[in-house]
C-alpha positions as CSV (number, residue, x, y, z in Angstrom):
1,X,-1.2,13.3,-33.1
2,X,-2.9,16.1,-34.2
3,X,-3.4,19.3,-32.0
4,X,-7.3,19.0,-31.4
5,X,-6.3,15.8,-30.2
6,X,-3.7,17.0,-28.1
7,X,-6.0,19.5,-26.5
8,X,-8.5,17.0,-26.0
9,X,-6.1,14.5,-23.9
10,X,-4.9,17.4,-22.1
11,X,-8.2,18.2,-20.6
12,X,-8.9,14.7,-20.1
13,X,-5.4,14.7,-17.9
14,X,-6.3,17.8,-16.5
15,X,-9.5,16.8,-15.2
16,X,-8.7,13.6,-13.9
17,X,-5.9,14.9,-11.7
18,X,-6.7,18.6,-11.2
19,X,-3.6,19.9,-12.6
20,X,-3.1,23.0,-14.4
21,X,0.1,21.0,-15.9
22,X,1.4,24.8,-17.3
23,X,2.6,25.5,-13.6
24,X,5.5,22.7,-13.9
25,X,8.4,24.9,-13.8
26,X,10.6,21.7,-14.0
27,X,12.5,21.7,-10.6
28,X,13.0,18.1,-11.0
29,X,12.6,17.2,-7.3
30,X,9.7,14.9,-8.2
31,X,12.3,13.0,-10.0
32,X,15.4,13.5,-7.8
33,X,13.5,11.7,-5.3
34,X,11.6,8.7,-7.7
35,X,12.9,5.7,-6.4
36,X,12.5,3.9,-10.1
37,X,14.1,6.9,-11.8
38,X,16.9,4.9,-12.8
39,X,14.9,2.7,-14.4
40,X,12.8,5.1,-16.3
41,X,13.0,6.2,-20.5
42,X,11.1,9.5,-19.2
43,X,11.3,10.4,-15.7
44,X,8.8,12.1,-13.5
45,X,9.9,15.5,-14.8
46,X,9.8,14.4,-18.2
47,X,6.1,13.0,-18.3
48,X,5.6,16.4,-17.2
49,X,7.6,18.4,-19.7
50,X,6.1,16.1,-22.6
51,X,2.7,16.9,-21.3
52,X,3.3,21.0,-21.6
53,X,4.3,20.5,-24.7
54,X,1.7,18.3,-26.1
55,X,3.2,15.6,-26.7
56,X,1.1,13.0,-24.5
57,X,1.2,10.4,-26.9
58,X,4.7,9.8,-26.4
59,X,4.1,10.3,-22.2
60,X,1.8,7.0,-22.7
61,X,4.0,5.2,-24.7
62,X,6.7,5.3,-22.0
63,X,7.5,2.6,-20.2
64,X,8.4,4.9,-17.5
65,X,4.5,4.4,-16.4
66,X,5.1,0.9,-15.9
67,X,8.3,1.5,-13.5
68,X,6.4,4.0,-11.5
69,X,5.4,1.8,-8.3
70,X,2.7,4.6,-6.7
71,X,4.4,5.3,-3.8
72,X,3.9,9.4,-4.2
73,X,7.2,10.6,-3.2
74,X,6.6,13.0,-6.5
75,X,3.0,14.5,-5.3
76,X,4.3,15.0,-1.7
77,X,7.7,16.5,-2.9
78,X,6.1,18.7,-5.3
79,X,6.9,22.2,-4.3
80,X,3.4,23.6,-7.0
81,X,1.1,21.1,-5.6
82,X,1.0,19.1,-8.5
83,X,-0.6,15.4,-7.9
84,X,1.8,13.6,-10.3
85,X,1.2,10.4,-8.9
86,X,-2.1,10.4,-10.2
87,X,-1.1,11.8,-13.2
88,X,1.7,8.5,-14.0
89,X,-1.7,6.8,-13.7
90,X,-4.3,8.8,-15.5
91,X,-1.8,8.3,-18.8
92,X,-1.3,4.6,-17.6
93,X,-5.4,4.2,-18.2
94,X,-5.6,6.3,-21.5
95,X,-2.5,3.9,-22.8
96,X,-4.3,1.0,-21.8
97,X,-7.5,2.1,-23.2
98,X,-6.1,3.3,-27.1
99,X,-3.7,0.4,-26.8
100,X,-0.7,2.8,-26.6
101,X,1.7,1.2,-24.5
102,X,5.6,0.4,-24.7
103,X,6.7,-2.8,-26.0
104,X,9.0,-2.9,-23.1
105,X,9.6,-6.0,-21.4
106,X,8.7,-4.7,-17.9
107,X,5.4,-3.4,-19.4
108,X,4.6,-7.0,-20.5
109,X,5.5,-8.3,-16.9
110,X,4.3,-5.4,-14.6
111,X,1.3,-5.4,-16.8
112,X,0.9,-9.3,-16.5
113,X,0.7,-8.8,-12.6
114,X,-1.9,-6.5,-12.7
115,X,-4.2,-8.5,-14.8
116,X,-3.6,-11.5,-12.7
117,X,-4.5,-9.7,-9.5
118,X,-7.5,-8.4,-10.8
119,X,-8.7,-11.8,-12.6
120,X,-8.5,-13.5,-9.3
121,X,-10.4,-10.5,-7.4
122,X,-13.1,-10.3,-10.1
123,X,-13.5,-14.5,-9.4
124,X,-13.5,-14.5,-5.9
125,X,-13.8,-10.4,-4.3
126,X,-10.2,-11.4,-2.2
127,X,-7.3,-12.2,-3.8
128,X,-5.8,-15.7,-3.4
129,X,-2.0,-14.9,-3.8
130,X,-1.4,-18.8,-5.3
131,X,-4.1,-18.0,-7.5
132,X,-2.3,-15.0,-8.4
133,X,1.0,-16.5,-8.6
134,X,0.1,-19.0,-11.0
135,X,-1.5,-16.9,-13.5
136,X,1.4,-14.6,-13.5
137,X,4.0,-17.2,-13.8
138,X,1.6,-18.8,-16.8
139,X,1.4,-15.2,-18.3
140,X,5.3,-14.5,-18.4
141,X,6.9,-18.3,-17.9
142,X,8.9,-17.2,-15.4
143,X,8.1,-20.5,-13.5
144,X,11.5,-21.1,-11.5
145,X,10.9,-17.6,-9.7
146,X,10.6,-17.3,-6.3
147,X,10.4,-21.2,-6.5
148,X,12.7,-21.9,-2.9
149,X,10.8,-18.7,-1.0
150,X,7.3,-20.0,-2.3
151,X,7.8,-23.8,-1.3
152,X,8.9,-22.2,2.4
153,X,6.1,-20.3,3.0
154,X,3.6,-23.6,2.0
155,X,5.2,-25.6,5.0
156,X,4.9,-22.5,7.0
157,X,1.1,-22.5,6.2
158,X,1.5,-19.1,4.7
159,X,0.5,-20.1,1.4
160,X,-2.6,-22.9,0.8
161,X,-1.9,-25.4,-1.9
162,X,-5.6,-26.4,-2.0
163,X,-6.6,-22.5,-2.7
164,X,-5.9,-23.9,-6.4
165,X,-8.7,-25.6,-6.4
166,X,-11.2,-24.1,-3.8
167,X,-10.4,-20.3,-5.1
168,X,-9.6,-19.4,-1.9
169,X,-12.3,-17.3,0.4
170,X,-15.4,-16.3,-1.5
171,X,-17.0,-12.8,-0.9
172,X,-20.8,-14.0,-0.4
173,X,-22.1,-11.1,-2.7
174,X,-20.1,-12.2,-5.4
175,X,-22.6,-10.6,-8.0
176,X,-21.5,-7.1,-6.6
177,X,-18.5,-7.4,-7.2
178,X,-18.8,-8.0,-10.2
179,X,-21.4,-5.4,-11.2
180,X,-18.1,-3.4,-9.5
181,X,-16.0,-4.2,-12.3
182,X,-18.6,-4.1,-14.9
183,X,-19.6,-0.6,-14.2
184,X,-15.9,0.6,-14.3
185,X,-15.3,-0.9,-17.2
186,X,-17.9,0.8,-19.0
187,X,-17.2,3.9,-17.4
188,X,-13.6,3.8,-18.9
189,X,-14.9,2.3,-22.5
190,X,-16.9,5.5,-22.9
191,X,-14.3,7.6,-21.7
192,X,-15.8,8.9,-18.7
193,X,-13.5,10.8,-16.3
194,X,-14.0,11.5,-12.7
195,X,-13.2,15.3,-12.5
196,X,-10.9,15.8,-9.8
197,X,-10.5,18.7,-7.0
198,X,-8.5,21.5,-8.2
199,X,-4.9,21.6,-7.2
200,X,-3.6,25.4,-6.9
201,X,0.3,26.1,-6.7
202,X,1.8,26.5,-3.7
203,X,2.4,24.1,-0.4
204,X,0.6,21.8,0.9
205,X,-0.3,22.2,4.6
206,X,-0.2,19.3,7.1
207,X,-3.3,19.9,8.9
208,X,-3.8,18.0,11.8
209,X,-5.5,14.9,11.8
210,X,-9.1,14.2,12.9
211,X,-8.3,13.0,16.6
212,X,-8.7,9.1,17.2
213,X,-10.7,8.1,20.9
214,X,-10.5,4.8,21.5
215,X,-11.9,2.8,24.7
216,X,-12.2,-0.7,26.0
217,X,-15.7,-0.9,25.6
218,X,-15.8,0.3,22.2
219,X,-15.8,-2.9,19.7
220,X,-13.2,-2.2,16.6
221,X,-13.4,-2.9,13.2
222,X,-11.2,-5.1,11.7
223,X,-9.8,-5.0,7.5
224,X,-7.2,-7.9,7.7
225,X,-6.9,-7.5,4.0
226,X,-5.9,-10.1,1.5
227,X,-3.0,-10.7,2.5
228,X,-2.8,-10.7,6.2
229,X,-4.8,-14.2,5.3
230,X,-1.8,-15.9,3.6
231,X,2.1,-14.3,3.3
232,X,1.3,-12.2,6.3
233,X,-0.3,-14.2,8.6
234,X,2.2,-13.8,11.0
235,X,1.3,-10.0,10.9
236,X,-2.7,-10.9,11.9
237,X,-1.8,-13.5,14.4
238,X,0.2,-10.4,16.3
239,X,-2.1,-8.0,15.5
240,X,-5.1,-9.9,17.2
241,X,-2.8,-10.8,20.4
242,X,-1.8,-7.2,20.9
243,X,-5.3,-6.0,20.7
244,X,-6.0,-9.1,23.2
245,X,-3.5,-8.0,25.4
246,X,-4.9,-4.4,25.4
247,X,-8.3,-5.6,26.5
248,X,-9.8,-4.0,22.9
249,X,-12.4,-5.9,20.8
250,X,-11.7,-6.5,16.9
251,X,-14.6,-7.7,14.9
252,X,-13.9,-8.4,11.0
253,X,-16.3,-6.1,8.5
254,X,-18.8,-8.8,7.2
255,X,-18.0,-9.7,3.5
256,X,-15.3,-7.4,3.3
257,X,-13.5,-7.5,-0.3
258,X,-9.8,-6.7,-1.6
259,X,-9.5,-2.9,-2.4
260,X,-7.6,-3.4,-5.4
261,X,-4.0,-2.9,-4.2
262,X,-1.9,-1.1,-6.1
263,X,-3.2,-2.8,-9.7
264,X,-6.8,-1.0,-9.4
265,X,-6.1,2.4,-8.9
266,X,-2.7,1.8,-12.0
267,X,-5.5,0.4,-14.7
268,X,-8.7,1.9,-13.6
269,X,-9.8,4.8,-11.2
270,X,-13.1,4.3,-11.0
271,X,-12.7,0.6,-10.2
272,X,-10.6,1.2,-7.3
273,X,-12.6,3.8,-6.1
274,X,-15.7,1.2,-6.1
275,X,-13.7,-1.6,-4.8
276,X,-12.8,0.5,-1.6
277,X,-16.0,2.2,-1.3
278,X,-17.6,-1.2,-1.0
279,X,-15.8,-2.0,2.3
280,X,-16.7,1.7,3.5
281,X,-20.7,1.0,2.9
282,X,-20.2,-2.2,4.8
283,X,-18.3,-0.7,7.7
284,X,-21.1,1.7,7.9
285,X,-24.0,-0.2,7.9
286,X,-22.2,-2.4,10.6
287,X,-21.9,0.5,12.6
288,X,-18.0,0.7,13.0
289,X,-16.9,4.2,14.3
290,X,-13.2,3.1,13.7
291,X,-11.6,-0.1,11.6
292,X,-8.4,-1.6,12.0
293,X,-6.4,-1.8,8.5
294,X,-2.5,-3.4,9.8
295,X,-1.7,-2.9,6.0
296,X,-0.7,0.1,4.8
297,X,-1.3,0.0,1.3
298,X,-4.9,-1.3,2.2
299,X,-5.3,1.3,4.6
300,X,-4.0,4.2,2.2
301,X,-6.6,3.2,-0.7
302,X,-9.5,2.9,2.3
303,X,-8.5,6.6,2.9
304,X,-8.2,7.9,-0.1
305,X,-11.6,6.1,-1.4
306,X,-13.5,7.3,1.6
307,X,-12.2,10.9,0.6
308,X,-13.4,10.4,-2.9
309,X,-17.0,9.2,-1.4
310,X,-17.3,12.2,0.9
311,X,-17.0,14.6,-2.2
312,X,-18.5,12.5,-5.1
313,X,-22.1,12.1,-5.5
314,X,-21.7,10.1,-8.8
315,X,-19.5,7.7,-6.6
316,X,-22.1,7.3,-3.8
317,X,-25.1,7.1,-6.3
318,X,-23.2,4.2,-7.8
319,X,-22.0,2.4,-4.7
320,X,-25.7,2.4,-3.7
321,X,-27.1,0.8,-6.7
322,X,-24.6,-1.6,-6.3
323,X,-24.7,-2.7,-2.7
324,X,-28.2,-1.0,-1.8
325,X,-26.3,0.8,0.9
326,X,-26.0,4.4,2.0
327,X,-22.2,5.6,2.2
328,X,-22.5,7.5,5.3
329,X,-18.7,7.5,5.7
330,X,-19.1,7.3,9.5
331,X,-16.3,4.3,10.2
332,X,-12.6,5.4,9.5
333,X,-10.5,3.0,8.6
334,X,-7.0,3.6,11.2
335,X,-3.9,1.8,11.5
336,X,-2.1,0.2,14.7
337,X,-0.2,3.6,15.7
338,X,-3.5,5.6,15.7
339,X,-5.1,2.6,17.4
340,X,-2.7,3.1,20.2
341,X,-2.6,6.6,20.4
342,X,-5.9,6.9,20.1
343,X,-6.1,5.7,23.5
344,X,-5.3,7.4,26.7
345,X,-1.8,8.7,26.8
346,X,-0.5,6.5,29.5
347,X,-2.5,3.2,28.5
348,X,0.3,1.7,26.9
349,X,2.8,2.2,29.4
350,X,0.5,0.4,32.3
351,X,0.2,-2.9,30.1
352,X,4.4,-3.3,29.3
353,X,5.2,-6.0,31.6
354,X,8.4,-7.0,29.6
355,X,10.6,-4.2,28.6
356,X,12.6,-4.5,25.3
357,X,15.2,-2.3,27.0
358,X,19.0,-2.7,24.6
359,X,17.3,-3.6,21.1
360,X,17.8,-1.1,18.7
361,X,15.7,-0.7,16.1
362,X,15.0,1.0,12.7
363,X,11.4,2.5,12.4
364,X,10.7,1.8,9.1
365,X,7.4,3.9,7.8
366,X,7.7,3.1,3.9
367,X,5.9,5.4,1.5
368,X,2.4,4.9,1.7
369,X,1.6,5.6,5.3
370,X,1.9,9.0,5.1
371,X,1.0,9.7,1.8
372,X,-0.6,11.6,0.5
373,X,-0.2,14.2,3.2
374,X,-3.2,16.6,3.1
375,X,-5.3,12.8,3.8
376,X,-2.7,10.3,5.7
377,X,-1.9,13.4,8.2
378,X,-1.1,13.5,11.7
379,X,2.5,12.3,11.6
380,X,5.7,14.6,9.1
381,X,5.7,13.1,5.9
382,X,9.2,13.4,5.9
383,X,10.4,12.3,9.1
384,X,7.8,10.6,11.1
385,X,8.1,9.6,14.5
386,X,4.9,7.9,15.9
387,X,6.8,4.8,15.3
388,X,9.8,5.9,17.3
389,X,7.5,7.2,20.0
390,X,6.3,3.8,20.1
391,X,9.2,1.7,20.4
392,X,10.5,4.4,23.2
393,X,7.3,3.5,25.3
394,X,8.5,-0.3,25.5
395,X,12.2,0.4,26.2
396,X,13.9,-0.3,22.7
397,X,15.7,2.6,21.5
398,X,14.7,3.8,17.6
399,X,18.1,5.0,15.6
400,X,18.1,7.9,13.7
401,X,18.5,7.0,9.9
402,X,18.0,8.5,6.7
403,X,15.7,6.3,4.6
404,X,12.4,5.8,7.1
405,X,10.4,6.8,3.9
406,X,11.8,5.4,0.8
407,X,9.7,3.1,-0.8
408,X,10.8,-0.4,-1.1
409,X,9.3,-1.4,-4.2
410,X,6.1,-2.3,-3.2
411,X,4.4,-4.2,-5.4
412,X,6.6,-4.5,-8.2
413,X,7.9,-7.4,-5.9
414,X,7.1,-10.3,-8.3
415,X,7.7,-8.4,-11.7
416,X,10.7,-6.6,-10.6
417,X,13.0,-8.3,-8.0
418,X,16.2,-7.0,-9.5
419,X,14.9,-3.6,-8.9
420,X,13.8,-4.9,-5.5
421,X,17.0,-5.8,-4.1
422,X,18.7,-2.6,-5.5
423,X,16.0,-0.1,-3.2
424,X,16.3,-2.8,-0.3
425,X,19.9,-2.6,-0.4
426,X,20.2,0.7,0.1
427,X,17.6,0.8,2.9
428,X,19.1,-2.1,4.8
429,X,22.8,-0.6,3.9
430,X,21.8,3.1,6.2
431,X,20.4,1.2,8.9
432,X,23.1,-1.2,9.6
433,X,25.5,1.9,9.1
434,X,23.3,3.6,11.9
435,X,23.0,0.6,14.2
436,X,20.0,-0.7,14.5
437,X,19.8,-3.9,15.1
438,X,16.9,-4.8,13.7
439,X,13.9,-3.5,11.5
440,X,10.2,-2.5,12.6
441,X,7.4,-2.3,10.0
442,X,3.8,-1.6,9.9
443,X,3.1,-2.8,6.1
444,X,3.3,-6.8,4.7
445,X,4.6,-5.5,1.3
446,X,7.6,-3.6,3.7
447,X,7.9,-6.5,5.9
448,X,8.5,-9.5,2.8
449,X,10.4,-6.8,0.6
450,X,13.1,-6.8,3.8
451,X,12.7,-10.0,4.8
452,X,11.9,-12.4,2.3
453,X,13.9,-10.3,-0.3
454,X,17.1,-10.1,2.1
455,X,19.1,-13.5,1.0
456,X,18.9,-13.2,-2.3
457,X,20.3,-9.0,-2.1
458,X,22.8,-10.1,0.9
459,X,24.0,-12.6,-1.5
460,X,24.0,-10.1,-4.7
461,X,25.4,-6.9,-2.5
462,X,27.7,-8.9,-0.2
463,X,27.8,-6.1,2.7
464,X,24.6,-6.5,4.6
465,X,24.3,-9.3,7.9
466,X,21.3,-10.9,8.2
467,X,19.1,-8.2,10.0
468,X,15.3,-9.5,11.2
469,X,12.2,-7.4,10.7
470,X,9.7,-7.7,12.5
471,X,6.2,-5.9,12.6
472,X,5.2,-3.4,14.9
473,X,2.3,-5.3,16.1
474,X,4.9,-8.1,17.6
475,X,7.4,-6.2,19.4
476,X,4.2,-4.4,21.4
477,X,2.7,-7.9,21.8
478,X,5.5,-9.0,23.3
479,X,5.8,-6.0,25.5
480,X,2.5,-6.4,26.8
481,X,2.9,-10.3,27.6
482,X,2.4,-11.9,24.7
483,X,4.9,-15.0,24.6
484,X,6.8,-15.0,21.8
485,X,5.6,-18.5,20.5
486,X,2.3,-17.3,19.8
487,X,3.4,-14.9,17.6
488,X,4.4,-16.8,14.8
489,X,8.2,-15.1,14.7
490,X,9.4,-18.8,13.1
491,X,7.6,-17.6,10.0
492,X,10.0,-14.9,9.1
493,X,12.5,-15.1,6.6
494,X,15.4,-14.0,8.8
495,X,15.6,-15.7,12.4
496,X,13.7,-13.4,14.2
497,X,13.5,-15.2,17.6
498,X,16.9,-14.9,19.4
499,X,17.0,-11.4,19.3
500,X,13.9,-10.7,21.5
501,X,14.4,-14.0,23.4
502,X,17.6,-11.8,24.7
């Protein structure tokens, strides 16, 4: 690569992320805390270092970009501010874009998933996850994967056989989404790049979040998100009870779409940004104040997109043309802590009519609910504890552990579950030497990673019992009345019924 080119991509990087890359001073925490490190050619720190040095060619030809699973340990552990989250996948687009990627066999797959997400989005606007399944399994003929869990969750109605043929839901204004992906697609064929806030060196600030005020009378906005349709139904079904049995009103945003996930924001910026600031416009013009998003990695995109819409006039000026709507950015898009503590202080307490007194549990945040800090604030990033406070409010008692954080994988679930078991292991390993009892989660990709996941890395590992997990949203329902048959509990991978029955 010649130098004028490397100058060139270097400003490219720069402005798509914000860094001044030249104040790496090469601490390596980002990658001392990368939960795929181990599986990287070049590690966080090295993307970096190759960057300073010009040599950006070889940062997109690593396959470390395909490992990364976007959870942002390395951003919020940065001790210079540097987003290198967004950098992993700034280089990720340019590769895809000048057909510089690693001939890597987790490339092909983790690359395979992402087009197969984003095929069955651009079809429908949600994402049917048979209709992804199948196109993955066609793309990388691994057809025997996942083959037991898969034929468990169609008799559990979790997954719809018949999606094959229907496509699943339908967003009505089908032609906006795809103008969506039409417009980012030209905007990355011609090389466009969103310039990005300038990050300075030094540390970032947790400022306190913009207080939540819920009532009864208020109606709520509800994202269920793709999934909370299919693999984590059992997560709506106790989300809607608990919101019943705190007298609060959810109604779904009209026509919602997917916001991309995590294979959006890992090929193309601008279409994830579009995708999410869809769902804000509709929100808006529906005249939500707040909206309900159970899943975290919805709910983190929501945030960050709303973010970009508040400082991006490009953004808004193309949203509009789109949908014909204003993005006023009124609605904020919450998650089931925030709902709760967003109402009055003791409001909680009055409704527990069955304590959970004795059941110990392990308040598992994952990676993406408080991250990135300066957006997803109001809790330590580090060691959160509105979860805890939770749990303490219906009688169970939270352990202290060491791993409430670390990201599970995420979405490398289907392309990666070697790697899968290995994170999950270790996760499951700390809390059973801390003893919880069980695991509480506010995320489906958290929840299937520990539950569905666990046989296979019990069987693997060979020191782990069979530990349920259970979502946040049920152990409150239950609390507050709900009986435990209406909660769908006999859809989870580990016997989650016993326990709680106690």
């Amino acid at each position: 690569m010649t130098d004028d080119q490397s100058k060139k991509d270097l400003l490219e990087l720069e402005r798509a992320t914000g860094n001044d890359f030249a104040c790496c001073y090469q601490c390596g925490k980002c990658t001392a805390g990368c939960p795929a490190g181990g599986a990287m050619d070049n590690p966080p720190s090295v993307i970096m270092r190759l960057i300073q040095t010009g040599r950006i060619d070889e940062a997109m030809r690593s396959q470390s970009l395909w490992a990364c699973m976007g959870c942002q340990t390395c951003t919020a552990r940065c001790p210079q501010g540097m987003d290198i989250a967004a950098t992993m996948d700034a280089l990720r687009e340019m590769a895809i874009v000048r057909g510089l990627v690693s001939p890597d066999k987790m490339r092909k797959r983790v690359e395979a998933f992402h087009i197969s997400l984003l095929n069955a989005v651009r079809k429908t606007g949600r994402l049917a996850e048979l209709a992804l399944v199948t196109n993955y399994k066609l793309r990388t003929g691994t057809f025997l994967q996942d083959m037991d869990n898969g034929a468990l969750m169609m008799l559990q109605g979790k997954i719809n056989p018949f999606s094959l043929i229907t496509g699943g839901e339908r967003v009505e204004h089908i032609d906006q989404i795809v103008k969506i992906f039409e417009t980012a697609e030209k905007a990355q064929s011609q090389g466009r790049v969103d310039k990005a806030q300038r990050r300075r060196p030094g540390k970032t600030e947790i400022a306190p979040s913009e207080s939540v005020k819920i009532d009864t009378s208020m109606t709520i906005g509800y994202y269920p998100g793709c999934s909370l349709g299919g693999t984590a139904k059992d997560y709506d079904i106790s989300t809607r009870k608990l919101c019943e049995k705190l007298g609060l009103t959810l109604r779904e945003i009209d026509d919602w779409n997917c916001c991309g996930a995590s294979s959006a924001h890992a090929t193309n910026h601008k279409l994830s940004m579009l995708l999410t600031a869809r769902n804000q416009v509709l929100a808006d013009a529906q005249g939500f104040d707040y909206v309900l998003t159970p899943c975290a990695s919805c709910l983190n995109r929501q945030v960050i997109g709303r973010n970009e819409l508040l400082r991006s006039v490009e953004l808004r000026n193309e949203i509009k043309e789109i949908t014909g709507l204003e993005a006023k950015c009124r609605a904020r898009f919450i998650n089931p802590m925030e709902l709760i503590f967003g109402l009055e202080p003791e409001f909680l307490a009055e409704k527990v009519v069955h304590s959970l007194k004795g059941l110990k549990v392990a308040c598992y945040y994952g990676c993406l609910l408080s991250r990135p800090m300066n957006l997803m604030a109001g809790d330590d990033p580090e060691n959160p504890t509105r979860m805890d406070q939770l749990m303490r409010a219906i009688g169970a008692e939270p352990v202290d552990w060491a791993f409430k954080v670390e990201c599970c994988g995420a979405g490398l679930t289907m392309a990666e579950p070697g790697m899968i078991e290995e994170l999950t292991h270790k996760i499951a390993k700390n809390v059973a030497e801390n003893g919880a009892q069980a695991f509480v989660v506010a995320c489906p990709l958290c929840h299937s990673n520990l539950d569905m996941r666990q046989r296979k890395m019990r069987k693997r590992f060979g020191d782990i019992t069979p530990m349920p997990v259970y979502y946040l949203s049920e152990l409150l329902a239950i609390a507050c009345g709900a009986d435990v048959q209406e909660l769908a509990l006999g859809k989870h991978f580990v016997s989650a019924m016993s326990l709680v029955r106690k």
